[in-house]
PDB file of the backbone (N, CA, C, O) and the ligand in Angstrom, with CONECT records:
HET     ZN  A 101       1
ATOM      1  N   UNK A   1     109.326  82.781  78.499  1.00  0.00           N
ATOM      2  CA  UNK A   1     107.906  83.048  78.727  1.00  0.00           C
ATOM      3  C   UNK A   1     107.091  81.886  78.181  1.00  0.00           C
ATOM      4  O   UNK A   1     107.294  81.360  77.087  1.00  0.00           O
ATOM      5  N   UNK A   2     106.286  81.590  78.924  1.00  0.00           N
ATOM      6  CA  UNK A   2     105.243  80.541  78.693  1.00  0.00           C
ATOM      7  C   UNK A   2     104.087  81.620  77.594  1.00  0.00           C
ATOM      8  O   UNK A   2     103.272  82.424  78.046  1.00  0.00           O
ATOM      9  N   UNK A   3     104.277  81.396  76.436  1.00  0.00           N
ATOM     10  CA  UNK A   3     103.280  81.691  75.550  1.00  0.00           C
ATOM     11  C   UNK A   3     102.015  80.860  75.141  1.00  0.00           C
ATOM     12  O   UNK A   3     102.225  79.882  74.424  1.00  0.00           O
ATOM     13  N   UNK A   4     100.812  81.116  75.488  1.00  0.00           N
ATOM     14  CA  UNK A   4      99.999  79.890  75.350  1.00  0.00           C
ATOM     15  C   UNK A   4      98.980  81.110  74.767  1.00  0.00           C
ATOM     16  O   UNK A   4      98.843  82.196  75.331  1.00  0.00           O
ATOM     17  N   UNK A   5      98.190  80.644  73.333  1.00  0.00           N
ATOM     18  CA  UNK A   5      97.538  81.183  72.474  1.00  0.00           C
ATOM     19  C   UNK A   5      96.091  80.866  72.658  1.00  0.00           C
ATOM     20  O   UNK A   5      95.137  81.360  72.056  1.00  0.00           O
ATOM     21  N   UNK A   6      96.092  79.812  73.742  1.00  0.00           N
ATOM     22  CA  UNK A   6      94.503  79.454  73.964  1.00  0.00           C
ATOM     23  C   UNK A   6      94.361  79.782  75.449  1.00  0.00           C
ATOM     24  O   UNK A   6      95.509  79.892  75.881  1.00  0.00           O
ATOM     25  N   UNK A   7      93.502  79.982  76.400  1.00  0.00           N
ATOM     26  CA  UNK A   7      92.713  80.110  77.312  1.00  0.00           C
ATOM     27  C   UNK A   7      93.832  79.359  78.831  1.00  0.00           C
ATOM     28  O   UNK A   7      94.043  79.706  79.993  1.00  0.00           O
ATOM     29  N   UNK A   8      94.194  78.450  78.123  1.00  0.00           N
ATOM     30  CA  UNK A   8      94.770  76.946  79.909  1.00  0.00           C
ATOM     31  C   UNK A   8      96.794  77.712  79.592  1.00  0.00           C
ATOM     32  O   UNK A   8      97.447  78.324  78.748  1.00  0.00           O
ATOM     33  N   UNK A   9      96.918  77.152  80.804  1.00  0.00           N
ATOM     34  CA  UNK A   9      98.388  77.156  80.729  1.00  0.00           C
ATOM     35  C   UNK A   9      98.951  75.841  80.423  1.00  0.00           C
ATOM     36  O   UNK A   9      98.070  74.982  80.365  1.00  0.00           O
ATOM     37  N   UNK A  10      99.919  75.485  80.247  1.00  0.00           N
ATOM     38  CA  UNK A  10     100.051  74.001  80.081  1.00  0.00           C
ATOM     39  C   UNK A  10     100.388  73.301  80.756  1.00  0.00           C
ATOM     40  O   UNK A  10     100.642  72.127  80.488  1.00  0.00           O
ATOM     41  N   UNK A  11     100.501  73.938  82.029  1.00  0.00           N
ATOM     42  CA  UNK A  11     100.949  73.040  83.562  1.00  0.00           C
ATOM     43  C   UNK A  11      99.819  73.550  84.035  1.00  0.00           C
ATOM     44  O   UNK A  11      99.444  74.691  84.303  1.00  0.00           O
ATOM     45  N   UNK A  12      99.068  71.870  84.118  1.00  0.00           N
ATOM     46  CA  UNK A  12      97.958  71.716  84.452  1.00  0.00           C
ATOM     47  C   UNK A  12      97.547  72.065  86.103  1.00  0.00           C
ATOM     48  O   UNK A  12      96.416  71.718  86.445  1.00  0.00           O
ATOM     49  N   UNK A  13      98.256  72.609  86.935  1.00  0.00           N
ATOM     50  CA  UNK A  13      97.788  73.259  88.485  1.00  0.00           C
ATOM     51  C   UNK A  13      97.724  74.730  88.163  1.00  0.00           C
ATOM     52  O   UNK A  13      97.065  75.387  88.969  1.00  0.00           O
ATOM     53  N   UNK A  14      98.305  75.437  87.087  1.00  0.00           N
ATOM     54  CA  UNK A  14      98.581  76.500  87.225  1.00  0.00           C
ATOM     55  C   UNK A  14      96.967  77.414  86.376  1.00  0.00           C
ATOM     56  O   UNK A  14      96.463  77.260  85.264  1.00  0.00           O
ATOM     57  N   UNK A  15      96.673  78.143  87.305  1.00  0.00           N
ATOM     58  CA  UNK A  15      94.986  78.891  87.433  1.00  0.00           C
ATOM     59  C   UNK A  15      94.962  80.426  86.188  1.00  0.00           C
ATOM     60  O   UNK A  15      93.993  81.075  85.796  1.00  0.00           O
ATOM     61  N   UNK A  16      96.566  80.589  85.832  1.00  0.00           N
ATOM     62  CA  UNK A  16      96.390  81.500  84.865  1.00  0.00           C
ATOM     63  C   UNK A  16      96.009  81.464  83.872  1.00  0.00           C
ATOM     64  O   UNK A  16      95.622  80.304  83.738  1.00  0.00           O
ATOM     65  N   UNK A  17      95.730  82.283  82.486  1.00  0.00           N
ATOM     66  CA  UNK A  17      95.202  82.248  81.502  1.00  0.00           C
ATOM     67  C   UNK A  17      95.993  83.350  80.744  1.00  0.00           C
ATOM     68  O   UNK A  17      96.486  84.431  81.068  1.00  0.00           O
ATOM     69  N   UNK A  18      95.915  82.690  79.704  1.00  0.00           N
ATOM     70  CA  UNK A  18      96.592  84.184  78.749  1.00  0.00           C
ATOM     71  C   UNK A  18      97.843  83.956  78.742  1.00  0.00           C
ATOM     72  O   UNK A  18      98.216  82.948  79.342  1.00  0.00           O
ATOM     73  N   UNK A  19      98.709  84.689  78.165  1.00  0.00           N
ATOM     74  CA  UNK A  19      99.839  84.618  78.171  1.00  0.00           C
ATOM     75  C   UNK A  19     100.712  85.193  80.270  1.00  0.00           C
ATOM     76  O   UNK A  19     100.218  85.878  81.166  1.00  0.00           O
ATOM     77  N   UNK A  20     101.671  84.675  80.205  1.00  0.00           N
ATOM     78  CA  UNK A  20     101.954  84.676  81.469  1.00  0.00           C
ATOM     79  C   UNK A  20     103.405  84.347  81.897  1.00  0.00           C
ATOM     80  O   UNK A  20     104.026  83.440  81.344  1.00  0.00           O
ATOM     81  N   UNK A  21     103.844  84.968  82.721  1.00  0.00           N
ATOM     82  CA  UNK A  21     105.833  85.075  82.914  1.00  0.00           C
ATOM     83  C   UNK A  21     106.037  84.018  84.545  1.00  0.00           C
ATOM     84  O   UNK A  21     106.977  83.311  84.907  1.00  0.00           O
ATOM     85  N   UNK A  22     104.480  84.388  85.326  1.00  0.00           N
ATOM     86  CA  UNK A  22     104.598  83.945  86.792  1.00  0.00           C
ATOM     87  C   UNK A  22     103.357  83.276  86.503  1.00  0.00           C
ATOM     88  O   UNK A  22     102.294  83.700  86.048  1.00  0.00           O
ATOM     89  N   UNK A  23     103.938  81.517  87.068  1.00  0.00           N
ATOM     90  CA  UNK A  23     102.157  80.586  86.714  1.00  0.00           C
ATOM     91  C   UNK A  23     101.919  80.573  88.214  1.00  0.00           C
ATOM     92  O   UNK A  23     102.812  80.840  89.017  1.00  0.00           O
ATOM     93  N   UNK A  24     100.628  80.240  88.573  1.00  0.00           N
ATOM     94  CA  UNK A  24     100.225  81.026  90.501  1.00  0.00           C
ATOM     95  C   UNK A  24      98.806  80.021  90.373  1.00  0.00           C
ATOM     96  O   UNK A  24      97.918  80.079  89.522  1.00  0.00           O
ATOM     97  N   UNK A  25      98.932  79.198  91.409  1.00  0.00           N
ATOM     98  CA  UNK A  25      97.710  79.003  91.597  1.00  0.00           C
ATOM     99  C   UNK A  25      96.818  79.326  92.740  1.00  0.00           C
ATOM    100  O   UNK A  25      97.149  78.913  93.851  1.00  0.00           O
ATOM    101  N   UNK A  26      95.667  80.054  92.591  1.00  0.00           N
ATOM    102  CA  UNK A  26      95.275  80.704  93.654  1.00  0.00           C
ATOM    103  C   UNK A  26      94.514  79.595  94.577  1.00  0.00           C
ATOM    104  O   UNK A  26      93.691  78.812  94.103  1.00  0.00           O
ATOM    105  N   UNK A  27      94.926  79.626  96.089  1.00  0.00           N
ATOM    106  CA  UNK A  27      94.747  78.900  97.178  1.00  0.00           C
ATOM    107  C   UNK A  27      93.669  79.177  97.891  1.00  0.00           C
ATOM    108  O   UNK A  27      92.956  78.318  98.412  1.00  0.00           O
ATOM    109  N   UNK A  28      93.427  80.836  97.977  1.00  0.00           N
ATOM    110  CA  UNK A  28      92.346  81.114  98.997  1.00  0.00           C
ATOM    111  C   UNK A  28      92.465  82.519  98.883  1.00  0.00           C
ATOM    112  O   UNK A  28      93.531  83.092  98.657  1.00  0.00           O
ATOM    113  N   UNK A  29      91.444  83.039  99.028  1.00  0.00           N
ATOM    114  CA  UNK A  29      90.825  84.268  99.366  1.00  0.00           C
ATOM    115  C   UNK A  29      89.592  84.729 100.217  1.00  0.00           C
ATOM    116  O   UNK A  29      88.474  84.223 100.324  1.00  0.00           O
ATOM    117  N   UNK A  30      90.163  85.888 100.810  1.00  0.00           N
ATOM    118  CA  UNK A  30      88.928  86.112 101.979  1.00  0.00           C
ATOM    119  C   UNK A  30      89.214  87.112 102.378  1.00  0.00           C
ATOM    120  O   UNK A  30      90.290  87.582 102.746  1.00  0.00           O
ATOM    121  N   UNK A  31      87.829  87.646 102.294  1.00  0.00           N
ATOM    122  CA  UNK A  31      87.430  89.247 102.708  1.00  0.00           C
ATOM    123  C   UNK A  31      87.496  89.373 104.260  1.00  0.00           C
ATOM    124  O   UNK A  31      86.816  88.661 104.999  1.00  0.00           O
ATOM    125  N   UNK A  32      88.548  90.533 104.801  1.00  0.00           N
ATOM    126  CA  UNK A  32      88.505  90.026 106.450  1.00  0.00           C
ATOM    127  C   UNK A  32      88.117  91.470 107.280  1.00  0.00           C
ATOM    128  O   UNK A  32      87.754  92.457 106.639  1.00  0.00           O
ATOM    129  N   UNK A  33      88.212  91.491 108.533  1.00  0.00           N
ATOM    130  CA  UNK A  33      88.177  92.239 109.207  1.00  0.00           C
ATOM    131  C   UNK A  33      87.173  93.316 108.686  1.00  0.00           C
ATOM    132  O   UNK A  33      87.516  94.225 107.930  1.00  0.00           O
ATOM    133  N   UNK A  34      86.340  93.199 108.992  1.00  0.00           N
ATOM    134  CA  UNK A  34      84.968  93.965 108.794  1.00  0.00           C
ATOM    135  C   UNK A  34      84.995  94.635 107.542  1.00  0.00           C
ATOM    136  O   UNK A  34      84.913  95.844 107.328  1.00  0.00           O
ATOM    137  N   UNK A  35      85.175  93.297 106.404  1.00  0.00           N
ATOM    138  CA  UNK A  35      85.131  93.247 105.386  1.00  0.00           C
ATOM    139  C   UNK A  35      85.948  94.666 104.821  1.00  0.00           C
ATOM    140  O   UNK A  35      85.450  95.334 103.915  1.00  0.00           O
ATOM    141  N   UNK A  36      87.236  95.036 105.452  1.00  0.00           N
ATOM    142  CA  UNK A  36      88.113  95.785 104.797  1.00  0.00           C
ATOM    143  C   UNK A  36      89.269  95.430 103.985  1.00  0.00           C
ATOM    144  O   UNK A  36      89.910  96.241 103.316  1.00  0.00           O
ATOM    145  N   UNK A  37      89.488  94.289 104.066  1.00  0.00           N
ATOM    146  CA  UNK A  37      91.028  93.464 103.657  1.00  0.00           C
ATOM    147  C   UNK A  37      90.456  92.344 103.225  1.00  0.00           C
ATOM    148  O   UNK A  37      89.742  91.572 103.864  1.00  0.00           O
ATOM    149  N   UNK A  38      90.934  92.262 101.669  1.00  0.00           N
ATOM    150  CA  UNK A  38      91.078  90.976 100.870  1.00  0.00           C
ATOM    151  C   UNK A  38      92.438  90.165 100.817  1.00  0.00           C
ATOM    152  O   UNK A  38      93.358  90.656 100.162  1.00  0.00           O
ATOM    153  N   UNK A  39      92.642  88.843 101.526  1.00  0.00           N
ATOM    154  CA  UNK A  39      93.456  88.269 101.732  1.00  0.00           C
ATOM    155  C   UNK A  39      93.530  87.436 101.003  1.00  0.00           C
ATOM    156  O   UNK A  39      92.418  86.984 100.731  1.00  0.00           O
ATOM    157  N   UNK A  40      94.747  86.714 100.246  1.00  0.00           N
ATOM    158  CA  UNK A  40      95.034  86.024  99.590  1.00  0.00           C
ATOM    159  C   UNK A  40      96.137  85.170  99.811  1.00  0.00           C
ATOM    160  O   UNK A  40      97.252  85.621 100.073  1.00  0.00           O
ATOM    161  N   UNK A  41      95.856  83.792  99.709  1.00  0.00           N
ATOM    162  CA  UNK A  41      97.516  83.049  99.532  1.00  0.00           C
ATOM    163  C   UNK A  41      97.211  82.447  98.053  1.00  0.00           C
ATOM    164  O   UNK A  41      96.099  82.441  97.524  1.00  0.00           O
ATOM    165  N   UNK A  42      98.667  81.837  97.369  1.00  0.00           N
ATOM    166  CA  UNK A  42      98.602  81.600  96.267  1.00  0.00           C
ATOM    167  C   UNK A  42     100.154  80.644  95.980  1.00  0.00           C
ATOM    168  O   UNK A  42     101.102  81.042  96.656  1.00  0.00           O
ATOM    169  N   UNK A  43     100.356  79.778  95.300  1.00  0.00           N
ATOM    170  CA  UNK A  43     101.299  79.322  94.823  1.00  0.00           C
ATOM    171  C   UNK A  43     101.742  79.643  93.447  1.00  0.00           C
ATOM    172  O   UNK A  43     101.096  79.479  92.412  1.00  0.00           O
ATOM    173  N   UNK A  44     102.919  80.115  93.579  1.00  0.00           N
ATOM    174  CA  UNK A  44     103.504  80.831  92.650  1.00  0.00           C
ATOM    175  C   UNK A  44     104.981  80.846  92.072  1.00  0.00           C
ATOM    176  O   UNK A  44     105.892  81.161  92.838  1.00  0.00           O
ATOM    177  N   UNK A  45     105.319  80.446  90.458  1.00  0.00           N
ATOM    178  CA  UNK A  45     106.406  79.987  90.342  1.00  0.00           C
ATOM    179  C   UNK A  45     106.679  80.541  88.897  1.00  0.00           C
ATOM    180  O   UNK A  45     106.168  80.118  87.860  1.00  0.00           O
ATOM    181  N   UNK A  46     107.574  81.558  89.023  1.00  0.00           N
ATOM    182  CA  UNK A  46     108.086  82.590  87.666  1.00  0.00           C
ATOM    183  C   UNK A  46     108.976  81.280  86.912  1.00  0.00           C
ATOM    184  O   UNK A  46     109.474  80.256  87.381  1.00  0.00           O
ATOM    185  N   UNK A  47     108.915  81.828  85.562  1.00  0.00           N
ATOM    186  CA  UNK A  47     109.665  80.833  84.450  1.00  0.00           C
ATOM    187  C   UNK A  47     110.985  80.624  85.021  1.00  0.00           C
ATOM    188  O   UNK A  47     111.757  81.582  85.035  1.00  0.00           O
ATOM    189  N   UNK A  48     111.374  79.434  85.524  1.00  0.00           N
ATOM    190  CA  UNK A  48     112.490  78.866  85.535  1.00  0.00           C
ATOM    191  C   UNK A  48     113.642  78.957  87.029  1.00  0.00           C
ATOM    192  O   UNK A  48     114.852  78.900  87.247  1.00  0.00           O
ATOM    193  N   UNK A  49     112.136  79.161  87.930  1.00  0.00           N
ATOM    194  CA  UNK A  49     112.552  79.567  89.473  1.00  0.00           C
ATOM    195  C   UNK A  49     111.632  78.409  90.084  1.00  0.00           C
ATOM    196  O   UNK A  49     110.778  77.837  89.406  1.00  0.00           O
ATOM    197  N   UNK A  50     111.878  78.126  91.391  1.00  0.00           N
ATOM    198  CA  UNK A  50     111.274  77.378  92.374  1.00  0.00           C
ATOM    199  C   UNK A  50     109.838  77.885  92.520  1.00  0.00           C
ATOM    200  O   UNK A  50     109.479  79.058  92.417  1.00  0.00           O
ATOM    201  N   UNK A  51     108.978  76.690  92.808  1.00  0.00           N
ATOM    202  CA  UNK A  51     107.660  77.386  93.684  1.00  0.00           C
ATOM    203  C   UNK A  51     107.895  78.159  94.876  1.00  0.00           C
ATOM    204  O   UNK A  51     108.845  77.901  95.614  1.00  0.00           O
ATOM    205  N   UNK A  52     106.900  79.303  95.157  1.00  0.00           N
ATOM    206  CA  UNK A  52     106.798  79.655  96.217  1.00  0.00           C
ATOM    207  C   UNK A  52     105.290  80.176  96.949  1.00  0.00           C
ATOM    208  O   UNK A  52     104.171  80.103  96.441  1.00  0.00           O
ATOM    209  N   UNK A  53     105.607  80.635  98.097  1.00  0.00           N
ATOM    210  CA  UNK A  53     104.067  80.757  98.200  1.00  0.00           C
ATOM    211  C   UNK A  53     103.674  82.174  98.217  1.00  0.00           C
ATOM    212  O   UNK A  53     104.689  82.821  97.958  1.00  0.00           O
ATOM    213  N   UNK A  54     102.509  83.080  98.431  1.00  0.00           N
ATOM    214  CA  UNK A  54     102.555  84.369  97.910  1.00  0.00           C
ATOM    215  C   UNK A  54     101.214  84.295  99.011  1.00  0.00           C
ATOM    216  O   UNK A  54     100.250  83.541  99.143  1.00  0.00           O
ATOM    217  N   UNK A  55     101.913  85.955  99.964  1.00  0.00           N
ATOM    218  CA  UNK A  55     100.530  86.515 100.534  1.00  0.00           C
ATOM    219  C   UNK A  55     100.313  87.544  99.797  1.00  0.00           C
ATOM    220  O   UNK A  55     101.038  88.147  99.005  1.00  0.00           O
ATOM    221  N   UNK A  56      99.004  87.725 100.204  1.00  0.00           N
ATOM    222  CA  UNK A  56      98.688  89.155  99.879  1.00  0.00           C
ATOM    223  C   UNK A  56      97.494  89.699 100.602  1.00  0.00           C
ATOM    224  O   UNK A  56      96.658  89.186 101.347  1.00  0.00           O
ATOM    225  N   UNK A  57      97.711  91.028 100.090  1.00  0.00           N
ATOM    226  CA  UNK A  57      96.823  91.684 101.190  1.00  0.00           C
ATOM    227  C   UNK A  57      96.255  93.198 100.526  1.00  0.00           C
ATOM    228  O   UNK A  57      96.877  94.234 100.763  1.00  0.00           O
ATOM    229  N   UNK A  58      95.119  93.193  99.748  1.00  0.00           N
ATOM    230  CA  UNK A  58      94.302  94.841  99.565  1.00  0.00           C
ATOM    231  C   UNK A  58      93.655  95.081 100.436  1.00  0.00           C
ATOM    232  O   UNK A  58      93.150  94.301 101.244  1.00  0.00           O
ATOM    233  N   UNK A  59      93.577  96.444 100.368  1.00  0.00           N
ATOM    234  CA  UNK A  59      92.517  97.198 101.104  1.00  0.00           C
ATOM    235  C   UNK A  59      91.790  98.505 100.586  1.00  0.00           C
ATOM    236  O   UNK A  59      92.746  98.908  99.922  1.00  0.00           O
ATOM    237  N   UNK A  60      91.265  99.026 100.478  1.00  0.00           N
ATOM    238  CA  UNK A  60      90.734 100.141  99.434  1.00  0.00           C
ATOM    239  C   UNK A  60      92.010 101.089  99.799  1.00  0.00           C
ATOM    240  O   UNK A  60      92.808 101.276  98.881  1.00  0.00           O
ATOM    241  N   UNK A  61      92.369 101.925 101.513  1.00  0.00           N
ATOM    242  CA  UNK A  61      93.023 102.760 101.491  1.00  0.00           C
ATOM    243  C   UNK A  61      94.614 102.524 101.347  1.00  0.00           C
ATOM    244  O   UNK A  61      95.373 103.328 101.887  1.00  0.00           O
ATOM    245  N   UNK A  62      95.119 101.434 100.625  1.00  0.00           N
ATOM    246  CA  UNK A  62      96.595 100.931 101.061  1.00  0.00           C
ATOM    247  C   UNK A  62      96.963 100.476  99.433  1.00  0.00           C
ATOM    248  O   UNK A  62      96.151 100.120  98.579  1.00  0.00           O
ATOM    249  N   UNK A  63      98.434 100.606  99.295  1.00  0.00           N
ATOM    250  CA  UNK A  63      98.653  99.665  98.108  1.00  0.00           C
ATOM    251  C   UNK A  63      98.423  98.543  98.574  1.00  0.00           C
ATOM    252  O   UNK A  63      98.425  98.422  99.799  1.00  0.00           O
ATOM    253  N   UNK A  64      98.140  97.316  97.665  1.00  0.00           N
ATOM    254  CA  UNK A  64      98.179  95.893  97.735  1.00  0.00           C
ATOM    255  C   UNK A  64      99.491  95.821  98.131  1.00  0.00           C
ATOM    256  O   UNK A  64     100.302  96.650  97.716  1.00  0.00           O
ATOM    257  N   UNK A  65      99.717  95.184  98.671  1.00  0.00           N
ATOM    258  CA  UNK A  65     100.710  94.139  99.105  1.00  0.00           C
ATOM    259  C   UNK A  65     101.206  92.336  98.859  1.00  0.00           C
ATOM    260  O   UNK A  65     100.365  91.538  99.271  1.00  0.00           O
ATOM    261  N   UNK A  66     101.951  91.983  98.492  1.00  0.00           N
ATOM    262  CA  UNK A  66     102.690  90.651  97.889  1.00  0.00           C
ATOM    263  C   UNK A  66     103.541  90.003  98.995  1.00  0.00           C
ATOM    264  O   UNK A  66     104.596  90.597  98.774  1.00  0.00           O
ATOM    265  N   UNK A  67     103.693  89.534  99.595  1.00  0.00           N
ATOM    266  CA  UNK A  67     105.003  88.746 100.039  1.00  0.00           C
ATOM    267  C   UNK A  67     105.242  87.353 100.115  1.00  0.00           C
ATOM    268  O   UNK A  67     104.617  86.418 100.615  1.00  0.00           O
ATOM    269  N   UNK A  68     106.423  87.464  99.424  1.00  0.00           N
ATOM    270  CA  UNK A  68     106.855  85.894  98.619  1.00  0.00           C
ATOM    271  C   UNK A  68     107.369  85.344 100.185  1.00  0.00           C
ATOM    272  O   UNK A  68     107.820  86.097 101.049  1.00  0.00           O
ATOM    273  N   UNK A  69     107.171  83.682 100.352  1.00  0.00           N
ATOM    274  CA  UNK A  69     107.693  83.213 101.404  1.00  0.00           C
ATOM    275  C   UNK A  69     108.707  82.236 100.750  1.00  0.00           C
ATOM    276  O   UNK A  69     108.908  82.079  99.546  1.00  0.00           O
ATOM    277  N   UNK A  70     109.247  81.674 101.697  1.00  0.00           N
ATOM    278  CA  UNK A  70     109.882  79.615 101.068  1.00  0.00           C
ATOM    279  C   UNK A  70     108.525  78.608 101.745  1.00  0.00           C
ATOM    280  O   UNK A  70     108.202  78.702 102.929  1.00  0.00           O
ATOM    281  N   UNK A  71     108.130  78.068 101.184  1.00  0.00           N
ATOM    282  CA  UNK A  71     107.636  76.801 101.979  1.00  0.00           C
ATOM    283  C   UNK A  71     107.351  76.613 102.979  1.00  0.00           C
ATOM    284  O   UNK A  71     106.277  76.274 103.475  1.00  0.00           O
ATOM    285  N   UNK A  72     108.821  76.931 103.605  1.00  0.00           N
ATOM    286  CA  UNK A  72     108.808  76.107 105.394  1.00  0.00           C
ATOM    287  C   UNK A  72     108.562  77.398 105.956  1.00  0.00           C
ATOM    288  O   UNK A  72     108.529  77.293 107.182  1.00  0.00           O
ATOM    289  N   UNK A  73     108.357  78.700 105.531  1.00  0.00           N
ATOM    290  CA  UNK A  73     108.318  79.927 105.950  1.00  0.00           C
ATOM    291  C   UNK A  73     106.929  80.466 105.980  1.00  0.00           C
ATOM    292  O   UNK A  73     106.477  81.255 106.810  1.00  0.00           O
ATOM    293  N   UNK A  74     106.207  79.844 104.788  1.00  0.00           N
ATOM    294  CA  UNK A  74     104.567  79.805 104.971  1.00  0.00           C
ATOM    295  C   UNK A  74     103.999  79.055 106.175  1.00  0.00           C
ATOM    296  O   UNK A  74     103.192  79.549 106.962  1.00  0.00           O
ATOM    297  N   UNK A  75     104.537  77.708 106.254  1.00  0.00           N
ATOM    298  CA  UNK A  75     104.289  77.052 107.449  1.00  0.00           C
ATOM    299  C   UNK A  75     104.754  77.624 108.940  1.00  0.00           C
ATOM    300  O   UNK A  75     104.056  77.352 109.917  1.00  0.00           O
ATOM    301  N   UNK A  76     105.424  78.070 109.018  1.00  0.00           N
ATOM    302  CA  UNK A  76     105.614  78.994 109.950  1.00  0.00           C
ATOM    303  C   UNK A  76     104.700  80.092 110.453  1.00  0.00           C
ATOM    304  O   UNK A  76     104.358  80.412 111.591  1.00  0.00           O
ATOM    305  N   UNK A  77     104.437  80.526 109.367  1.00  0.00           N
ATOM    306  CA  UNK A  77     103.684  82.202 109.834  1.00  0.00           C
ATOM    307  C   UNK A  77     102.105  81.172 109.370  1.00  0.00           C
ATOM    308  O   UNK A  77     101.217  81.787 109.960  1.00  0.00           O
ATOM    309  N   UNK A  78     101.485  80.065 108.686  1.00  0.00           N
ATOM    310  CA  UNK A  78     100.656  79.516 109.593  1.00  0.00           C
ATOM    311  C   UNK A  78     100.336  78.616 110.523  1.00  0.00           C
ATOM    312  O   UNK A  78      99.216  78.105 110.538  1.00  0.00           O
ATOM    313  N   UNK A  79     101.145  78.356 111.285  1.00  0.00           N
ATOM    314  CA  UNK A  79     100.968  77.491 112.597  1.00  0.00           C
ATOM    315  C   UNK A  79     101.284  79.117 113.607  1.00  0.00           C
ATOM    316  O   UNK A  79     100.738  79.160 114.709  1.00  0.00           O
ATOM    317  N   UNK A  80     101.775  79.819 113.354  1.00  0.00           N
ATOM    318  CA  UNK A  80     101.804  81.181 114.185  1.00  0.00           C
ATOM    319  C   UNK A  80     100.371  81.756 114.352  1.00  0.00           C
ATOM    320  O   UNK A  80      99.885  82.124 115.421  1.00  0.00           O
ATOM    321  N   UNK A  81      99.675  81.784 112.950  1.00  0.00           N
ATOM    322  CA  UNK A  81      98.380  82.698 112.609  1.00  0.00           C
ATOM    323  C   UNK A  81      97.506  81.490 113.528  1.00  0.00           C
ATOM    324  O   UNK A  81      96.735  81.992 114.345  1.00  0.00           O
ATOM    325  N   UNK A  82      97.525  80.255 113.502  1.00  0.00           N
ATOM    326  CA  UNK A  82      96.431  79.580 114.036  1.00  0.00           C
ATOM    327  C   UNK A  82      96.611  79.649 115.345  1.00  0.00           C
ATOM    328  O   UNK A  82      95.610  79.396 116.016  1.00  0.00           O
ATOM    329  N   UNK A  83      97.960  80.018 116.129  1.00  0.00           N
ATOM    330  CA  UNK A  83      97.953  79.901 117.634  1.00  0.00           C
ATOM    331  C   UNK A  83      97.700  81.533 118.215  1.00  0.00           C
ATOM    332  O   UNK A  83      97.153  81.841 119.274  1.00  0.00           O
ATOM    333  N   UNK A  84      98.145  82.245 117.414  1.00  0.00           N
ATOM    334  CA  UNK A  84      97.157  83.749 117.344  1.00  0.00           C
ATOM    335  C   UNK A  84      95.647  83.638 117.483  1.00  0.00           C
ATOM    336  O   UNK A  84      94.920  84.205 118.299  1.00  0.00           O
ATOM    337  N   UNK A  85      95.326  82.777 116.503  1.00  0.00           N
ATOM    338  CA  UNK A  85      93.892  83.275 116.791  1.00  0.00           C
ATOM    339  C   UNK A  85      93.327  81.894 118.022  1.00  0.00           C
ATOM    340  O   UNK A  85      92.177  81.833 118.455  1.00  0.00           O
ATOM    341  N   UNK A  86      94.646  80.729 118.454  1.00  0.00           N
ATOM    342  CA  UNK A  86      93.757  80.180 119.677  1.00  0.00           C
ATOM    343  C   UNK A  86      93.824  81.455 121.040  1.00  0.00           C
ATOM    344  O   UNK A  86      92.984  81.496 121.939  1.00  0.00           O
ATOM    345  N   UNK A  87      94.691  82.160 120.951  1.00  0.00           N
ATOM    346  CA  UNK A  87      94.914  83.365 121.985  1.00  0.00           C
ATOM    347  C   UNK A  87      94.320  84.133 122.009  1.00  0.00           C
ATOM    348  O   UNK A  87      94.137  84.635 123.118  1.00  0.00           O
ATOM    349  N   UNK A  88      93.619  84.744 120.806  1.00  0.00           N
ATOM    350  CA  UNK A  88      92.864  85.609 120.580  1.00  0.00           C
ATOM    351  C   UNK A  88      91.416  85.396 121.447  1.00  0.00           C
ATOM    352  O   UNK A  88      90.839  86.326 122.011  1.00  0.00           O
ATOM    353  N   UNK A  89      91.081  84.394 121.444  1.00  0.00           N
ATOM    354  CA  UNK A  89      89.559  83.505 121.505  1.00  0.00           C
ATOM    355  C   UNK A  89      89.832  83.037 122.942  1.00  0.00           C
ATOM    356  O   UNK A  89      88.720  82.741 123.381  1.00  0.00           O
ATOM    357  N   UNK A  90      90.606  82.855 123.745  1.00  0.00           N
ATOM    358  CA  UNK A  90      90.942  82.574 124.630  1.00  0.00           C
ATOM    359  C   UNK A  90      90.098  83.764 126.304  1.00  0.00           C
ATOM    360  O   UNK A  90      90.431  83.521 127.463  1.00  0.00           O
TER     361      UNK A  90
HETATM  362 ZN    ZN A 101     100.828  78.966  83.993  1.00  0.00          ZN2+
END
């Protein structure tokens, strides 16, 4: 465990504070679909594991939701999401 007694983590990308097991730096967030769903991506890397990337997804009536990708697997599902929404608009 990364124990840090002051405020910063000590890997300077990482957005947590406090003591902390998973350092994550948050990428983006956005309130969607008629402002029912808070979306999130995030980079995220537990003590002594690879980075990875992290969706997520609340909604008032749903548990939150997490799902860890690889890399090339984020890139995937967004070059998918951007040709979704050229179809969508289409
Ligand atoms: Zn950290």
């Amino acid at each position: 465990m990364t124990a840090t007694t002051n405020d910063e983590c000590v890997l300077k990308w990482c957005n947590e504070a406090g003591e902390h097991r998973t350092h994550r730096q948050y990428v983006m967030s956005s309130v969607c679909w008629h402002r029912t769903w808070l979306v999130g991506v995030n980079v995220a890397q537990p003590e002594g594991e690879p980075r990875r990337v992290e969706f997520t997804a609340a909604s008032r009536w749903a548990a939150p939701v997490a799902v860890t990708l690889q890399p090339d697997e984020a890139e995937a599902v967004g070059q998918a999401l951007i040709e979704a929404a050229a179809r969508a608009t289409r």
